[in-house]
N, C-alpha and C positions, 0 to 999 in steps of 0.2 A: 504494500500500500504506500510505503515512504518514498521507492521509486518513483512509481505510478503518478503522484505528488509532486516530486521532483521536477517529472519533466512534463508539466501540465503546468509549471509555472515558471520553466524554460520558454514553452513554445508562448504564453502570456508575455513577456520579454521580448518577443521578436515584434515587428510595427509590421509585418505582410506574414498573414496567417493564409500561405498554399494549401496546404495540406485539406482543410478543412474551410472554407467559404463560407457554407451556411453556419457555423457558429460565430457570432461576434464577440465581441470583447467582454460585454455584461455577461454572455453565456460562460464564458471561461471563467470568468472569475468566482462565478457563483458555480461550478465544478469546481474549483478549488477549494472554495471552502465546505462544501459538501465531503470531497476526501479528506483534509485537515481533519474533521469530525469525526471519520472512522478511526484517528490514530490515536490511540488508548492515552488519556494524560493522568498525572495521580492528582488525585483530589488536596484540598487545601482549607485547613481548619479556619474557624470564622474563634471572636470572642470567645465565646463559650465552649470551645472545643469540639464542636459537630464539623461532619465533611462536608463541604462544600465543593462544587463545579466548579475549578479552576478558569472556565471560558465567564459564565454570567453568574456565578456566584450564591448561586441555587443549591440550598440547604437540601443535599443529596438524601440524608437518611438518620436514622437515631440508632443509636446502641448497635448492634450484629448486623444492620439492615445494611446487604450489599445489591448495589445495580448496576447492569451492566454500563447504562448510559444515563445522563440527565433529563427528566424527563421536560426542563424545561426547555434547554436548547438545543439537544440531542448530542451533546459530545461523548463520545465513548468513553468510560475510565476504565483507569488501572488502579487494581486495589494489592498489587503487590507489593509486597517490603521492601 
């Protein structure tokens, strides 16, 4: 997925997109951050020590409660050590 990313925000970087015509620049970029979203990020404690969404800050869960993604702005997380 991190490649895939990679060079979807190489060919975003170029000023004449061959390849691909019917996509314009709005299109690309909003695929970009569509892929950014599938890439696992680790959560980040607010005041009170609860996990929060590293992207918008979305009080993820209480006590044992793990999820795969946020459900407010769909970022994937990483809940490993």
């Amino acid at each position: 997925m991190k490649e895939l990313l990679e060079r979807v925000k190489e060919y975003n970087k170029e000023s004449v997109h061959y390849e691909a015509p019917y996509l314009d620049t709005d299109d690309m970029q909003k695929i970009e951050k569509a892929l950014e979203k599938q890439i696992p990020a680790k959560c980040v404690k607010d005041d009170c020590d609860r996990d929060c969404c590293p992207v918008c800050g979305w009080i993820i869960g209480y006590g044992d409660t793990i999820q795969p993604h946020c459900h407010n702005c769909g970022q994937s997380l990483d809940w490993s050590d």
